[in-house]
N, C-alpha and C positions, 0 to 999 in steps of 0.2 A: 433384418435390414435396417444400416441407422437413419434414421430420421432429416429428410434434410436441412431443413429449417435447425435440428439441432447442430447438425453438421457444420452449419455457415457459423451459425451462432459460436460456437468453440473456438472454428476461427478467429470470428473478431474478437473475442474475449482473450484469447490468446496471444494477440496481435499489443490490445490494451495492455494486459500485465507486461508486456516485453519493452515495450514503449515507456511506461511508467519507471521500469525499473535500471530504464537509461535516462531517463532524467528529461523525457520527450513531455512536454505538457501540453500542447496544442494539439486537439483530438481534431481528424482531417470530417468536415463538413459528409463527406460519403462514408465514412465508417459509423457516427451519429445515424446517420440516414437507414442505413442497412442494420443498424440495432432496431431502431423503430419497428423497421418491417419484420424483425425478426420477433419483434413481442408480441405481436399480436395473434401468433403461433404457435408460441411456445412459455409456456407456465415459470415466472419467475418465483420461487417459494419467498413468504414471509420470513421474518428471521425469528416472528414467534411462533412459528409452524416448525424451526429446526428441532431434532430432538438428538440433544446431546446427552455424552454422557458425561457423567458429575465429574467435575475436578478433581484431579487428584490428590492425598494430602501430600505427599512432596513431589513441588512441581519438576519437570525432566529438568536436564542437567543444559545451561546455557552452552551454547555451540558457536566457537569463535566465527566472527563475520569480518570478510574485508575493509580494511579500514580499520579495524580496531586498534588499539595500542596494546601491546604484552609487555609486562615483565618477564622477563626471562634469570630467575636466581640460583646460584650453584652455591652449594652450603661450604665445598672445601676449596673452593675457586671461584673468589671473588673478584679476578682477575677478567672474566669471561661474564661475569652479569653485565644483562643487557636489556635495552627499551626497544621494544620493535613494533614496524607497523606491518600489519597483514596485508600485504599487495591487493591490488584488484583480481590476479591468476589467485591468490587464496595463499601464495608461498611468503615464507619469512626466511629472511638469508642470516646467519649465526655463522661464528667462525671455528676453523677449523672443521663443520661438517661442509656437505652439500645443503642444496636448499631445502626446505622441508615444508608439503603442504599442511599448512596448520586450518583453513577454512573447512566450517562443517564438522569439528572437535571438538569437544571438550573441552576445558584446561587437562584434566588427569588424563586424558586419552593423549593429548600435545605430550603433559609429561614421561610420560611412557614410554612416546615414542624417542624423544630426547634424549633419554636416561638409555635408549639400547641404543641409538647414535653415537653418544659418547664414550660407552665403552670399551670402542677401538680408537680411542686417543685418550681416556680418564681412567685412573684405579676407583672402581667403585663411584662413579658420580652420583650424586644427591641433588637431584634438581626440582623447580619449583614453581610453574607457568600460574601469572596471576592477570587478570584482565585489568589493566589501569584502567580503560575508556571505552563505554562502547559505543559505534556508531552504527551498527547495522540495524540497530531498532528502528525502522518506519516503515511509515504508511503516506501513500499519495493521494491527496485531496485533488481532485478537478470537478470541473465540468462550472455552474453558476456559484462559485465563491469568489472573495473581491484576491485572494492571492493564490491561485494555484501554486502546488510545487510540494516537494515530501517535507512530512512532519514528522518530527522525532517522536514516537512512540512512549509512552510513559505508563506503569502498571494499571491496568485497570480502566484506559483510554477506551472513550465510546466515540461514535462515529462522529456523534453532534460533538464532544469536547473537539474531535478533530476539526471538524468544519470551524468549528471556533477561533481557533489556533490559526485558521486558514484565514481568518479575516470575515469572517461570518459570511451569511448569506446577502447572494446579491437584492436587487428587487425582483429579477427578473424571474428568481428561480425557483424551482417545484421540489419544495423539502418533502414532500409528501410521499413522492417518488423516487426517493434516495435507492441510488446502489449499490451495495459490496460488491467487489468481485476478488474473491480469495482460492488460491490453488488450494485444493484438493489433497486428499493423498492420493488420488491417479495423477499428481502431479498435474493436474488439468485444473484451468480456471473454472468457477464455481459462481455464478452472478445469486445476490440474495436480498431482497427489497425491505428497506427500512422507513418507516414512516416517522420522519425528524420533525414534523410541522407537530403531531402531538410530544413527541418527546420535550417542546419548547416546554410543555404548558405540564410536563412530569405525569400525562395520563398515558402512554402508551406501555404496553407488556415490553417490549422492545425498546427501552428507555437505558436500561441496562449490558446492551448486546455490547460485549467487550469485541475491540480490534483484535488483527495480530499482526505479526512481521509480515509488512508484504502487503499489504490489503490495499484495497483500492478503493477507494470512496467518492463515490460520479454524483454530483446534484446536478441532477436535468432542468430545460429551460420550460418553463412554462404556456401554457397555451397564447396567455396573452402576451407575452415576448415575442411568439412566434409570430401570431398576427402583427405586431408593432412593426419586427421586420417584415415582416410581408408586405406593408402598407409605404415600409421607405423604398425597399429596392424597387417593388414592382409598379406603383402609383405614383410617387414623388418623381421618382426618377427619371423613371418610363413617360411617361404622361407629366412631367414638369410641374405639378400642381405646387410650386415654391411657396411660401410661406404661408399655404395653409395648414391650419391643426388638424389634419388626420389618424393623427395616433388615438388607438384605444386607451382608455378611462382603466384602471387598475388602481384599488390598495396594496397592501403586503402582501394582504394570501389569498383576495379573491377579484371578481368582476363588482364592479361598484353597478 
């Protein structure tokens, strides 16, 4: 029987990665709220507790992403080279065929496919898909950074170069409690906690944990953020106490 707490949890991790990867960046006050409840439940692994397996020495073959730019070259028909951009449906339109999904290929798998497309309009075609640009490489940064929104992915990107890129950390927020959330090969999101407050300072095992395409990287608010608003909505507000200093006393990383 599954678990329900893990149950809910997938959903909202579900819910995030979908969100993220429309370009949605303001996470709704009750899906926050409903992660919380759901952590206290259910075991988030470290990302030095993952046990991968070792790299391969030649990495898999890059796999065209919408948005990208293709060359498209014909060796005896220079007539029909062409620049195209991979739609958001994944398809590229070329002439004389129909349209052709190139997202989730190859280039040699594109080629391929191309080279037996044109066979019923070319003697012998020689053709030759090269990626000019890629844009599918990212990862979205939210949650307490000063810019939310996707960062272009670069070889070898860790979560803190991300949050960097993202405009670094707020004051408000708990690098401590950083969190991946990357799909799976069940194609299911995967939540993985990174401790970014030591990586500042190059002593964490997890100082290294490389992104991938797609990954989500959440900095939570910290306790005393929470109490800060606690203290405007419910006391200020409520109860009009105006120009008094009620806010909690905080440095960078802890309670003073």
């Amino acid at each position: 029987m599954i678990n329900p707490s893990l149950k809910r949890y997938s959903i909202i991790m579900s819910a995030l990665y979908n969100w993220a990867k429309r370009g949605i960046f303001i996470l709704p006050f009750g899906i926050i709220f409903l992660l919380i409840g759901c952590s206290s439940t259910l075991y988030i692994p470290k990302a030095s507790e993952l046990t991968t397996a070792p790299e391969p020495k030649d990495p898999p073959p890059y796999l065209i992403q919408p948005r990208d730019q293709l060359d498209i070259k014909f060796f005896y028909n220079s007539e029909l080279n062409e620049t195209v951009t991979v739609r958001p449906d994944g398809k590229i339109s070329l002439q004389l065929i129909d349209d052709v999904h190139a997202a989730g290929k190859s280039p040699s798998q594109l080629d391929k496919m191309l080279t037996q497309a044109y066979t019923k309009e070319l003697k012998e075609p020689k053709i030759t898909v090269i990626v000019r640009s890629f844009t599918g490489q990212q990862v979205f940064v939210g949650g307490e950074v000063n810019t939310q929104g996707l960062v272009e992915l670069t070889t070898g990107m860790t979560p803190l170069q991300a949050v960097i890129n993202a405009g670094g950390f707020k004051e408000t927020a708990k690098p401590e409690e950083t969190i991946i959330i990357r799909k799976g090969a069940d194609k299911r999101p995967h939540p993985i906690r990174v401790d970014l407050e030591a990586a500042l300072y190059g002593n964490s095992p997890e100082k290294d944990f490389q992104l991938k395409t797609f990954d989500i990287v959440y900095v939570p608010k910290s306790a005393i953020a929470k109490a800060n608003k606690f203290v405007e909505q419910y006391i200020e507000k409520l109860f009009l106490f105006r120009g008094w200093d009620l806010s909690v006393s905080y440095d960078k990383w802890g309670v003073e």
